[in-house]
mmCIF file of the N, C-alpha and C atoms, coordinates in Angstrom:
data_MODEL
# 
_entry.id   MODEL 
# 
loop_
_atom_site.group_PDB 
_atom_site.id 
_atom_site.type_symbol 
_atom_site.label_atom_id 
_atom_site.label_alt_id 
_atom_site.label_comp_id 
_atom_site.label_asym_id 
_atom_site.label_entity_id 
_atom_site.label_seq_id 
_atom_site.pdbx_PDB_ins_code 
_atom_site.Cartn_x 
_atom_site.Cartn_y 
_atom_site.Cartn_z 
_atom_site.occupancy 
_atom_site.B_iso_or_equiv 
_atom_site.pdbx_formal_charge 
_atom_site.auth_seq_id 
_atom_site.auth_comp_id 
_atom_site.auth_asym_id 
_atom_site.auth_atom_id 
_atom_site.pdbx_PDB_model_num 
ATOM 1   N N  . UNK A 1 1  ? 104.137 109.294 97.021  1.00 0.00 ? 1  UNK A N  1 
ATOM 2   C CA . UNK A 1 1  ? 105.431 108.909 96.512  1.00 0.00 ? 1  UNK A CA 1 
ATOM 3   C C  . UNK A 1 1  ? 106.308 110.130 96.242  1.00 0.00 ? 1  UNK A C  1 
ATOM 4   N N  . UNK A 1 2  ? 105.409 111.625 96.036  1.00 0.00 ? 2  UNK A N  1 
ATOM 5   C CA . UNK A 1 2  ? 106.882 112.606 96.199  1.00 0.00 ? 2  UNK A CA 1 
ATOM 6   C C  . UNK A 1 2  ? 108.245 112.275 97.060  1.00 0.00 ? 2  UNK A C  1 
ATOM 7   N N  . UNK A 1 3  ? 107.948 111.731 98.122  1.00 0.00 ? 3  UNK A N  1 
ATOM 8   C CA . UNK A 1 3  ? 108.874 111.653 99.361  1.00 0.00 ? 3  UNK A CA 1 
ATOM 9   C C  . UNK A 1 3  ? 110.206 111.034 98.885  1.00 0.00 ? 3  UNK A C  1 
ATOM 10  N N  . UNK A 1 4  ? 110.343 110.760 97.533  1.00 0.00 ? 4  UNK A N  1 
ATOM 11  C CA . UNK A 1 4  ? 110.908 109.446 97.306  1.00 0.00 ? 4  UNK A CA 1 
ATOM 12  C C  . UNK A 1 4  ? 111.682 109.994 96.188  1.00 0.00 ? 4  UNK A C  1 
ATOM 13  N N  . UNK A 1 5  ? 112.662 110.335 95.670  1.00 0.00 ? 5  UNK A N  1 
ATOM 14  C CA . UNK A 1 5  ? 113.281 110.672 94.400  1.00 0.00 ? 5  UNK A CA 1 
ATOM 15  C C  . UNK A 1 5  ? 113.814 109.540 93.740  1.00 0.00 ? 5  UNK A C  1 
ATOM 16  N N  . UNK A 1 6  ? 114.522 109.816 92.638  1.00 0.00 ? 6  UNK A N  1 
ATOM 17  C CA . UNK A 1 6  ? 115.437 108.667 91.787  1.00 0.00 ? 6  UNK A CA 1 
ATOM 18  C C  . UNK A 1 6  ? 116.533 110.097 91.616  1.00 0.00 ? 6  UNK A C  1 
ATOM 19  N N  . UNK A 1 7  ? 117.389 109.976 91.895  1.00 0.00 ? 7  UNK A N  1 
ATOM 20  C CA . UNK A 1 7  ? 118.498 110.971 90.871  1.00 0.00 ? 7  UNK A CA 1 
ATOM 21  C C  . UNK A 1 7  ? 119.788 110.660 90.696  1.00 0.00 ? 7  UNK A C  1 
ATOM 22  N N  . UNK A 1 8  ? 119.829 110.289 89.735  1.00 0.00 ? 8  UNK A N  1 
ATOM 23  C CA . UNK A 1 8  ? 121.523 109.564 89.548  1.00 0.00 ? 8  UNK A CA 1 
ATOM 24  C C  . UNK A 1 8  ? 122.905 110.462 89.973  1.00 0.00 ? 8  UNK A C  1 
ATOM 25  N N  . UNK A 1 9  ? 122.589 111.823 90.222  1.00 0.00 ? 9  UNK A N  1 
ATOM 26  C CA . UNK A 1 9  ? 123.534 112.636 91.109  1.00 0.00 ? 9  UNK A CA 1 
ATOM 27  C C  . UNK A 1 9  ? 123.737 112.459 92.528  1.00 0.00 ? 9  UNK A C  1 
ATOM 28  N N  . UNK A 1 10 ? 122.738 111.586 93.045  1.00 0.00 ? 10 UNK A N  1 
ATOM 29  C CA . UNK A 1 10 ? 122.484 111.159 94.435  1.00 0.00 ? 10 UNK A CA 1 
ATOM 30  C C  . UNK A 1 10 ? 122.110 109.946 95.013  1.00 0.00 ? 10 UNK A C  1 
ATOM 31  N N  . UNK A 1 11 ? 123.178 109.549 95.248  1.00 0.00 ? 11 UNK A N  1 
ATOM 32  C CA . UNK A 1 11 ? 123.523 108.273 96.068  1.00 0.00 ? 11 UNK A CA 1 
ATOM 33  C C  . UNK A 1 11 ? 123.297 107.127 94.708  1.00 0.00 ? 11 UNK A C  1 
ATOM 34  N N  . UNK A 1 12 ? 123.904 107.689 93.753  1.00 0.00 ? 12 UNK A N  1 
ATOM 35  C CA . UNK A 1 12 ? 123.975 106.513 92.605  1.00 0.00 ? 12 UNK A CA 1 
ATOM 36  C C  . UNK A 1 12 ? 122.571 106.373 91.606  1.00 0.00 ? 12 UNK A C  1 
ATOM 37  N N  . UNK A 1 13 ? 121.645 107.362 92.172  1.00 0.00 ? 13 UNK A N  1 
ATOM 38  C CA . UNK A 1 13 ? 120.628 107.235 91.606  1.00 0.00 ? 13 UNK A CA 1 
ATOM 39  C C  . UNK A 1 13 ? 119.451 106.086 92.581  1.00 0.00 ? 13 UNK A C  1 
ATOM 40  N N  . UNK A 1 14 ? 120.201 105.764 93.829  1.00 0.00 ? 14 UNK A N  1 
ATOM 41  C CA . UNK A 1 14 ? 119.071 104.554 94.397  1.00 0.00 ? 14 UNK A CA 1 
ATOM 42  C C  . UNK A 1 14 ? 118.309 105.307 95.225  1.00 0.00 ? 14 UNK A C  1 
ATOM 43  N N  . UNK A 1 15 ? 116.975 105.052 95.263  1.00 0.00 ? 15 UNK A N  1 
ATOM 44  C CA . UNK A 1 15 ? 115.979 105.946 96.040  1.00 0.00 ? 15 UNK A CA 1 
ATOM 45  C C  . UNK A 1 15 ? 115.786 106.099 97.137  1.00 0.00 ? 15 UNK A C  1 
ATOM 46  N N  . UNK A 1 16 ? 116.099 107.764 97.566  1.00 0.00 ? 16 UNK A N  1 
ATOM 47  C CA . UNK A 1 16 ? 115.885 108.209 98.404  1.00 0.00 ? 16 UNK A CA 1 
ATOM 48  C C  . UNK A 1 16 ? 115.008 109.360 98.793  1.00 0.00 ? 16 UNK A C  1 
ATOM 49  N N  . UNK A 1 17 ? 115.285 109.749 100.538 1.00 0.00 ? 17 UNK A N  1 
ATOM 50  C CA . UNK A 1 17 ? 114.578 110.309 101.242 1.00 0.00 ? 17 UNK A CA 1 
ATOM 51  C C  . UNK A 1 17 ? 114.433 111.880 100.378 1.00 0.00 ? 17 UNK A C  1 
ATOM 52  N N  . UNK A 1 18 ? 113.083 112.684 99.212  1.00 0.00 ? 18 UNK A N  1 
ATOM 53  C CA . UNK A 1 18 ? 113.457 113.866 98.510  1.00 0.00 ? 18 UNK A CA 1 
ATOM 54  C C  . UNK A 1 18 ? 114.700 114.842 98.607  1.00 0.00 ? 18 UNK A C  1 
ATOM 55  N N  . UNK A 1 19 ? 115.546 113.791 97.711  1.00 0.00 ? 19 UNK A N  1 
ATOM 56  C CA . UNK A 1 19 ? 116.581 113.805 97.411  1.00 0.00 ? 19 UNK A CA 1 
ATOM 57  C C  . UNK A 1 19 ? 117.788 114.222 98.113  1.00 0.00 ? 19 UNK A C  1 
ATOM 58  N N  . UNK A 1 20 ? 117.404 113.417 99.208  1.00 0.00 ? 20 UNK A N  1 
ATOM 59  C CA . UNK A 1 20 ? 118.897 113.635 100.241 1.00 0.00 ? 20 UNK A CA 1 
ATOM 60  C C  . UNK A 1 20 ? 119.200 112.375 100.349 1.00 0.00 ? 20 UNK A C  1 
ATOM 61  N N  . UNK A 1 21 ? 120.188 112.182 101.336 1.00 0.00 ? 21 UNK A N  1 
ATOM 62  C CA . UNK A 1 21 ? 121.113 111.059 101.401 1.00 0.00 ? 21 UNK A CA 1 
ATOM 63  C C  . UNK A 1 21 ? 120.644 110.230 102.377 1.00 0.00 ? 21 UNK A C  1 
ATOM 64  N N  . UNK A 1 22 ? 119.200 110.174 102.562 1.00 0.00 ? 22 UNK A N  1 
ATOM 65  C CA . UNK A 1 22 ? 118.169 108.793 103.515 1.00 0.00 ? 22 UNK A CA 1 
ATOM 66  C C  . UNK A 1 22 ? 118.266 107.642 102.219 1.00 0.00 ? 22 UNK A C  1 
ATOM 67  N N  . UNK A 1 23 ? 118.282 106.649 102.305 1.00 0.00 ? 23 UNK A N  1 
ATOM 68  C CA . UNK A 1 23 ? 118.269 106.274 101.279 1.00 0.00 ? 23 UNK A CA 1 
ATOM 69  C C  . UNK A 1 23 ? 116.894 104.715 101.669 1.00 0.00 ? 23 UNK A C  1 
ATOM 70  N N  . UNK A 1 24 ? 115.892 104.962 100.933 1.00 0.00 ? 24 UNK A N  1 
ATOM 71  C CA . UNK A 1 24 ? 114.823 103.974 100.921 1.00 0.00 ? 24 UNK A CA 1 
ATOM 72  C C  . UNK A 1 24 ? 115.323 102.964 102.274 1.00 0.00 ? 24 UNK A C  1 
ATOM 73  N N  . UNK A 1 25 ? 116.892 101.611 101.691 1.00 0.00 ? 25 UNK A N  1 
ATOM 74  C CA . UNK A 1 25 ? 117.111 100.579 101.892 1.00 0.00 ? 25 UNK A CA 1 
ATOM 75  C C  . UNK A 1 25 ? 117.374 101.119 102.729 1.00 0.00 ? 25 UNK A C  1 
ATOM 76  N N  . UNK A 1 26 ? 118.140 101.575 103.642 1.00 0.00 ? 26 UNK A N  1 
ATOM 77  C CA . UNK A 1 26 ? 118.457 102.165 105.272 1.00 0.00 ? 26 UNK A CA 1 
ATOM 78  C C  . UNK A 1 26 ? 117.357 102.318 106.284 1.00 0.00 ? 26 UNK A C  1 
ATOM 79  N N  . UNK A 1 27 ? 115.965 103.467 105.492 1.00 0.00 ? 27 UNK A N  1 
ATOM 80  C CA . UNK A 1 27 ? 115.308 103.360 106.255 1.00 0.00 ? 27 UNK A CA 1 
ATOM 81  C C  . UNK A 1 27 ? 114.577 102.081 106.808 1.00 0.00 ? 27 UNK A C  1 
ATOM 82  N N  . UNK A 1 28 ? 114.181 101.337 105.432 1.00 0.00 ? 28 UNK A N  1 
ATOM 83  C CA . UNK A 1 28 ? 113.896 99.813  106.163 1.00 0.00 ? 28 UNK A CA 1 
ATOM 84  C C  . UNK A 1 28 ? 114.778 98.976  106.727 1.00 0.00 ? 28 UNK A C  1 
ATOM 85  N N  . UNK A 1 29 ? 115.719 99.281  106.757 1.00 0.00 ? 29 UNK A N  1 
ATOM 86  C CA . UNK A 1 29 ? 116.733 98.421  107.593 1.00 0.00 ? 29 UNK A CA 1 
ATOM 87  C C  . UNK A 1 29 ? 116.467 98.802  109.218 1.00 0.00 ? 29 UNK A C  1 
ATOM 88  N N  . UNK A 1 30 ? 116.696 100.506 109.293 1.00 0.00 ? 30 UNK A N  1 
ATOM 89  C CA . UNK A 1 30 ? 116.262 100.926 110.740 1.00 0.00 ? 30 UNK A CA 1 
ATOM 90  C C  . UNK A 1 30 ? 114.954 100.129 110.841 1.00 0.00 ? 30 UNK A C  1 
ATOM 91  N N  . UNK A 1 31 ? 114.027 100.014 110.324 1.00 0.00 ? 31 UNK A N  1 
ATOM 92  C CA . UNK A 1 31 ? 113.073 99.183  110.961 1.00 0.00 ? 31 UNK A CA 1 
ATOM 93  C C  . UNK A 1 31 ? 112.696 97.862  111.166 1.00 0.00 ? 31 UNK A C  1 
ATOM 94  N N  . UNK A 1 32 ? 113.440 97.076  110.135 1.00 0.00 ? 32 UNK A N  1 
ATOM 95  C CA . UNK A 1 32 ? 113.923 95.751  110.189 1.00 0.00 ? 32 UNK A CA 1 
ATOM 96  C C  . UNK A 1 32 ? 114.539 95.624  111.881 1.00 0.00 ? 32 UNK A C  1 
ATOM 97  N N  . UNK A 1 33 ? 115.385 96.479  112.411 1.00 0.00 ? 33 UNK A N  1 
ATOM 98  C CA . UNK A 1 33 ? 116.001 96.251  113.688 1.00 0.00 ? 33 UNK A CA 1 
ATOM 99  C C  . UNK A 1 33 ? 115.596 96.130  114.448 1.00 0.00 ? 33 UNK A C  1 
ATOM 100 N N  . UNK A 1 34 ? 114.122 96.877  114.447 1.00 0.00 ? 34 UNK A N  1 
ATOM 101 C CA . UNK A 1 34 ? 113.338 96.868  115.290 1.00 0.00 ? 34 UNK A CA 1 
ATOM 102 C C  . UNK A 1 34 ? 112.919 98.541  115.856 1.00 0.00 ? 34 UNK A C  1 
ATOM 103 N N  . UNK A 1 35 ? 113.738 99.389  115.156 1.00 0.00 ? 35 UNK A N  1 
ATOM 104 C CA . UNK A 1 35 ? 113.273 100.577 115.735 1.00 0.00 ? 35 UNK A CA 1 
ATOM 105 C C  . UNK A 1 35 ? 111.422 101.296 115.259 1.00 0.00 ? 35 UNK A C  1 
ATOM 106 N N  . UNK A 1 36 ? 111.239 102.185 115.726 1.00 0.00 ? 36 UNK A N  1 
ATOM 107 C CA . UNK A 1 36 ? 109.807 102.182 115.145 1.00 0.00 ? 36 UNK A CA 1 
ATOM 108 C C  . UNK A 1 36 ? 110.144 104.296 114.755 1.00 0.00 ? 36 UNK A C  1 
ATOM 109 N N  . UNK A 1 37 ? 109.085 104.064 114.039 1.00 0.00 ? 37 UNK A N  1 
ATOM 110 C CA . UNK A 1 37 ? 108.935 105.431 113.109 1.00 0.00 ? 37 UNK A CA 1 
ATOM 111 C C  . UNK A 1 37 ? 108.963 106.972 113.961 1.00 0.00 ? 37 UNK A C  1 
ATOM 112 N N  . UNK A 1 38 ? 108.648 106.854 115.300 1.00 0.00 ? 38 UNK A N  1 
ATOM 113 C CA . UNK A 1 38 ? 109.178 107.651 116.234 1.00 0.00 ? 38 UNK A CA 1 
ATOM 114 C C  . UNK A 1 38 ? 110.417 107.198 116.591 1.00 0.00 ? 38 UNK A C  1 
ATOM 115 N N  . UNK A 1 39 ? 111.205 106.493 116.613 1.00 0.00 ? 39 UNK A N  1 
ATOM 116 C CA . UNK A 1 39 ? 112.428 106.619 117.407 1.00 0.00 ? 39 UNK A CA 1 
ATOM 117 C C  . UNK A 1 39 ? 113.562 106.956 116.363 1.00 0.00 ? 39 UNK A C  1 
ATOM 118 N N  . UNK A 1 40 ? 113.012 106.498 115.197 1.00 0.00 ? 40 UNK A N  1 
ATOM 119 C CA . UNK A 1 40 ? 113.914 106.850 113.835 1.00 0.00 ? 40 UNK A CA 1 
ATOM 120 C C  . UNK A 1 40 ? 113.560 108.558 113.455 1.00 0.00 ? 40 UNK A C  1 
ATOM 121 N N  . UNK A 1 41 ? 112.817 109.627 113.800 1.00 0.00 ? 41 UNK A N  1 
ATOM 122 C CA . UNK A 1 41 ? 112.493 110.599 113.288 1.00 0.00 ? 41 UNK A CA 1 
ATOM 123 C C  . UNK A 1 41 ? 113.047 111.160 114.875 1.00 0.00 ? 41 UNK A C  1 
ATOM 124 N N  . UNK A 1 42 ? 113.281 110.937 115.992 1.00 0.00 ? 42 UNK A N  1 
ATOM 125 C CA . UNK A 1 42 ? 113.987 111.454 116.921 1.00 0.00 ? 42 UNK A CA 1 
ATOM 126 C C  . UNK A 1 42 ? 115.186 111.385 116.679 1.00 0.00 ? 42 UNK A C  1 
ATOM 127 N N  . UNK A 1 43 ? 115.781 110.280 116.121 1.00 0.00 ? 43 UNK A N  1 
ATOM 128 C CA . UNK A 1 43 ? 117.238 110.445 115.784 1.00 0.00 ? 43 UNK A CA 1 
ATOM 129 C C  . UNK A 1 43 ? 117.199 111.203 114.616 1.00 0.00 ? 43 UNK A C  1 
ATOM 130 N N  . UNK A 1 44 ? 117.166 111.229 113.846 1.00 0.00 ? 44 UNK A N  1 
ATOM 131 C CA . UNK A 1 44 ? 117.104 111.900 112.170 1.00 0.00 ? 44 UNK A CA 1 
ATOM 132 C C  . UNK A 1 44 ? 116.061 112.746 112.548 1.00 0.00 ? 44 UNK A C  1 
ATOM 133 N N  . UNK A 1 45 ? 116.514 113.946 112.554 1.00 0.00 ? 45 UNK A N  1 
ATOM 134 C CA . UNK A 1 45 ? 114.900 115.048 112.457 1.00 0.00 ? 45 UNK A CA 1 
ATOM 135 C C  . UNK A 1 45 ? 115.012 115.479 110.997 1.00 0.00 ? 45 UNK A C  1 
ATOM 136 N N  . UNK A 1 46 ? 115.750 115.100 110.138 1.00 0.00 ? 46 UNK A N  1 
ATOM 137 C CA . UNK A 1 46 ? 115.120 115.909 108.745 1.00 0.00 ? 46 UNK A CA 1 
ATOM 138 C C  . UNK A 1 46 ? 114.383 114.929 108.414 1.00 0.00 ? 46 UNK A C  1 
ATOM 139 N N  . UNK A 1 47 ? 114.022 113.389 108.487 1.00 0.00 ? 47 UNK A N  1 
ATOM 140 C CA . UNK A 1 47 ? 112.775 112.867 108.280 1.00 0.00 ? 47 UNK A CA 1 
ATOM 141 C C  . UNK A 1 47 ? 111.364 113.108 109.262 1.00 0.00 ? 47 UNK A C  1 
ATOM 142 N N  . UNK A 1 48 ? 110.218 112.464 108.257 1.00 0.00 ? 48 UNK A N  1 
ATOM 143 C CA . UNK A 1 48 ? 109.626 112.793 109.136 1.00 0.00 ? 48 UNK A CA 1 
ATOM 144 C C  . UNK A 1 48 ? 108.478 111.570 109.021 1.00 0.00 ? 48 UNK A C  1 
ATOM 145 N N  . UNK A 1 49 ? 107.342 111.300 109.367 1.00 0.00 ? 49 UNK A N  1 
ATOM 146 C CA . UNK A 1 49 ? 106.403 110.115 109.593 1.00 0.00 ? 49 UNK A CA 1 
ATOM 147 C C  . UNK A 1 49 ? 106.594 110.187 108.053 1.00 0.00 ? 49 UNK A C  1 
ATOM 148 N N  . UNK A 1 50 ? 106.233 110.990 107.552 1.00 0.00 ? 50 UNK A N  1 
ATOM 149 C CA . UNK A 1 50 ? 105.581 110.522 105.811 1.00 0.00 ? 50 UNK A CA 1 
ATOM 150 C C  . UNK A 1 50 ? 106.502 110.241 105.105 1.00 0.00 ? 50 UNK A C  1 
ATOM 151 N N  . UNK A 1 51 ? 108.088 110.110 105.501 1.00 0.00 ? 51 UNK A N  1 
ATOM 152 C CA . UNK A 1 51 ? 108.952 109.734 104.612 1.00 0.00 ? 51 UNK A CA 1 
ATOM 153 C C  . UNK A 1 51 ? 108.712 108.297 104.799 1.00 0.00 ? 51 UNK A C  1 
ATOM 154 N N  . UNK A 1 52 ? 108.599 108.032 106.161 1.00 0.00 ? 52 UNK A N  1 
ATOM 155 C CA . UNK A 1 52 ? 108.877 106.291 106.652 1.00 0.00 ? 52 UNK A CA 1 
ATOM 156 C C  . UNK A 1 52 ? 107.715 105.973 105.785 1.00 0.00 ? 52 UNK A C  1 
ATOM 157 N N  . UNK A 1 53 ? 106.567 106.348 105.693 1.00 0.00 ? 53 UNK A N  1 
ATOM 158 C CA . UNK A 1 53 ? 105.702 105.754 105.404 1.00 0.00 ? 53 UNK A CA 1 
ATOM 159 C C  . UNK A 1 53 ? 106.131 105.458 103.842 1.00 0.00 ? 53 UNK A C  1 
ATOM 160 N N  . UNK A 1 54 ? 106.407 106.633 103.137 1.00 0.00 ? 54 UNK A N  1 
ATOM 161 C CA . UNK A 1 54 ? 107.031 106.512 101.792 1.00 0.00 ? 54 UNK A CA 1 
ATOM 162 C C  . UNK A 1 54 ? 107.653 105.410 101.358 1.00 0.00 ? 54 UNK A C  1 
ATOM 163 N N  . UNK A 1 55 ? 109.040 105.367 102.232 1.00 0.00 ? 55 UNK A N  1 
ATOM 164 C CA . UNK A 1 55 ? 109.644 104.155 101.941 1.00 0.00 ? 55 UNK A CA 1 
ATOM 165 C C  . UNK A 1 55 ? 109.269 102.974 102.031 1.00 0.00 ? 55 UNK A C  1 
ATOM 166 N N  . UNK A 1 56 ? 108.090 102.919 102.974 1.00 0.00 ? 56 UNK A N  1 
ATOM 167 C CA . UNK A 1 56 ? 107.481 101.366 103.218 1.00 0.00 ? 56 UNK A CA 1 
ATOM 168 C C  . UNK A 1 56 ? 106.499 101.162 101.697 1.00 0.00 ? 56 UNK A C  1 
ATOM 169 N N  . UNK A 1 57 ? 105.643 102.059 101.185 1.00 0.00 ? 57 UNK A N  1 
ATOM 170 C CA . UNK A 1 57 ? 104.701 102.066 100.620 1.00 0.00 ? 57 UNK A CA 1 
ATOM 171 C C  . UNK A 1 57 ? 105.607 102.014 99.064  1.00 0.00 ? 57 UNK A C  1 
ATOM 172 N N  . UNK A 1 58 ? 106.639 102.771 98.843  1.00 0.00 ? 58 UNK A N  1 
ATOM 173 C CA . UNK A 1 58 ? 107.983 102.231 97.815  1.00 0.00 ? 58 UNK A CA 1 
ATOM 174 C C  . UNK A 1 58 ? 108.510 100.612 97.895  1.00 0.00 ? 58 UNK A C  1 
ATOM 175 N N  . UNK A 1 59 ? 108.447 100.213 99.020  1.00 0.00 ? 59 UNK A N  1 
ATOM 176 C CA . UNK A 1 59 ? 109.168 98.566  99.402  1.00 0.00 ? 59 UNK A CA 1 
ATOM 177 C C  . UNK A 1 59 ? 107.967 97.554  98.721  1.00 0.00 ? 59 UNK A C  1 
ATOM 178 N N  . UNK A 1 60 ? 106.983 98.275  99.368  1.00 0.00 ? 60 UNK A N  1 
ATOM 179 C CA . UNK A 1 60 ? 105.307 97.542  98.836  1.00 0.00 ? 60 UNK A CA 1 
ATOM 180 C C  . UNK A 1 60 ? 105.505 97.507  97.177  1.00 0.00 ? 60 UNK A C  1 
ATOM 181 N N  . UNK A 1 61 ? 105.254 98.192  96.779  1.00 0.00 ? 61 UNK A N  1 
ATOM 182 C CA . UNK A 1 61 ? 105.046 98.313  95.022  1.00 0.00 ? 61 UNK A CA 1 
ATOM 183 C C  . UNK A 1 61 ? 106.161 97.646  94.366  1.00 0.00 ? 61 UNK A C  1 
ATOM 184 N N  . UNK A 1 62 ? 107.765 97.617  95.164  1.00 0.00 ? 62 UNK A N  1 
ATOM 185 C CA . UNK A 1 62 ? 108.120 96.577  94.646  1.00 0.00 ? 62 UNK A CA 1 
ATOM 186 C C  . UNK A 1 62 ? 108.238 95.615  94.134  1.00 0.00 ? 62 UNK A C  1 
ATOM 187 N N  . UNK A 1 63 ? 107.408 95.202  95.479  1.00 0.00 ? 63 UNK A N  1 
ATOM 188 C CA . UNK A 1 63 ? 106.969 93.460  95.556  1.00 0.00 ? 63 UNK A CA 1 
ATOM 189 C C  . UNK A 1 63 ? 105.493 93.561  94.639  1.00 0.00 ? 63 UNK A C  1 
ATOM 190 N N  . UNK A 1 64 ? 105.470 94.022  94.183  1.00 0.00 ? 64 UNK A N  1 
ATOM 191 C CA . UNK A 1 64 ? 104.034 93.556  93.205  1.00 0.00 ? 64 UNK A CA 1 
ATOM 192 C C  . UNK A 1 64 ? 104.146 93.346  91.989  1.00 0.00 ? 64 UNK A C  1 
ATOM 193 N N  . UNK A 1 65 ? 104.877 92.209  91.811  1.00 0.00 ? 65 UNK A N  1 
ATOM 194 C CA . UNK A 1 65 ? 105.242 91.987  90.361  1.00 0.00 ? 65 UNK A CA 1 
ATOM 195 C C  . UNK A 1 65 ? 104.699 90.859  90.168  1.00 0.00 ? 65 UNK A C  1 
ATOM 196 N N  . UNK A 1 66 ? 104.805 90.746  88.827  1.00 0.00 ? 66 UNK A N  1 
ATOM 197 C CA . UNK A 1 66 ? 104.074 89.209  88.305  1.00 0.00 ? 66 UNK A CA 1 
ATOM 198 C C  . UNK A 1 66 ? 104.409 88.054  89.032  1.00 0.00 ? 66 UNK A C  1 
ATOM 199 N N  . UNK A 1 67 ? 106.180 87.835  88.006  1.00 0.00 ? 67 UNK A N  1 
ATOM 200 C CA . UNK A 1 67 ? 106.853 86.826  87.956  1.00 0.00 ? 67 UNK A CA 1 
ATOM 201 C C  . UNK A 1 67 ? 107.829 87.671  88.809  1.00 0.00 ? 67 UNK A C  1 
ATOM 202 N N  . UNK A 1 68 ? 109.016 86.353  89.515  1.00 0.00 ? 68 UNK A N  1 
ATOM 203 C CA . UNK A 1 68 ? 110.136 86.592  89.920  1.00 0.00 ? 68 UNK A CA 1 
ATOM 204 C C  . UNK A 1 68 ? 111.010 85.561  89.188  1.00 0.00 ? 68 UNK A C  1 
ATOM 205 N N  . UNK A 1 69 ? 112.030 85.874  88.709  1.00 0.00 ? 69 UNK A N  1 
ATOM 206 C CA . UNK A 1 69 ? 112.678 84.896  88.017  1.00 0.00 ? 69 UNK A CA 1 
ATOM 207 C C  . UNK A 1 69 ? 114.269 84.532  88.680  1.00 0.00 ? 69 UNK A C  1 
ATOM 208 N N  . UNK A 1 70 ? 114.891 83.308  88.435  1.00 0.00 ? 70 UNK A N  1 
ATOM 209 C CA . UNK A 1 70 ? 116.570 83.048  89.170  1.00 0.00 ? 70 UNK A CA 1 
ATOM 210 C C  . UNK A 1 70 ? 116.914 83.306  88.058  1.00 0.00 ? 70 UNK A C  1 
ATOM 211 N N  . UNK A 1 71 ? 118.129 83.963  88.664  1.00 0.00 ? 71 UNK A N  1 
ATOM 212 C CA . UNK A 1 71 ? 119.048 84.361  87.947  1.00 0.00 ? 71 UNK A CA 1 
ATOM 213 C C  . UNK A 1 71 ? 120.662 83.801  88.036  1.00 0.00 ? 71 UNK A C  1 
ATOM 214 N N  . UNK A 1 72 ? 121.043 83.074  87.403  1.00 0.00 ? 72 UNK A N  1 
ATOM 215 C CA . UNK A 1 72 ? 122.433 82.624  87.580  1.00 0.00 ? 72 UNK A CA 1 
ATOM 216 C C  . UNK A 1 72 ? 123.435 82.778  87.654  1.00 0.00 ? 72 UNK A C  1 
# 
């Protein structure tokens, strides 16, 4: 999880790529599209495999919560 900052000087504080302007939700979006972890680190060379992996393994721990509750 180093790969991964919080800093409210950067990008609002929402987590990103050690502390640059990748930001977690982007990278899973590039892969939501369908691109894969080589074709995203050919375009972007300041990432690299272990960020993607970061952000996936950040998306994971998310989702591991108890309860989810609605909110109105």
């Amino acid at each position: 999880m180093q790969h991964i900052t919080l800093d409210p000087n950067i990008c609002h504080g929402k987590p990103c790529r050690r502390g640059l302007r990748y930001l977690v939700e982007w990278i899973l979006e590039l892969l939501s599209s369908g691109m894969n972890s080589k074709e995203i680190i050919d375009d972007y060379d300041d990432l690299e495999h272990e960020d993607i992996l970061a952000a996936l393994l950040f998306a994971a721990r998310l989702t591991q919560v108890k309860s989810i509750y609605l909110v109105l």
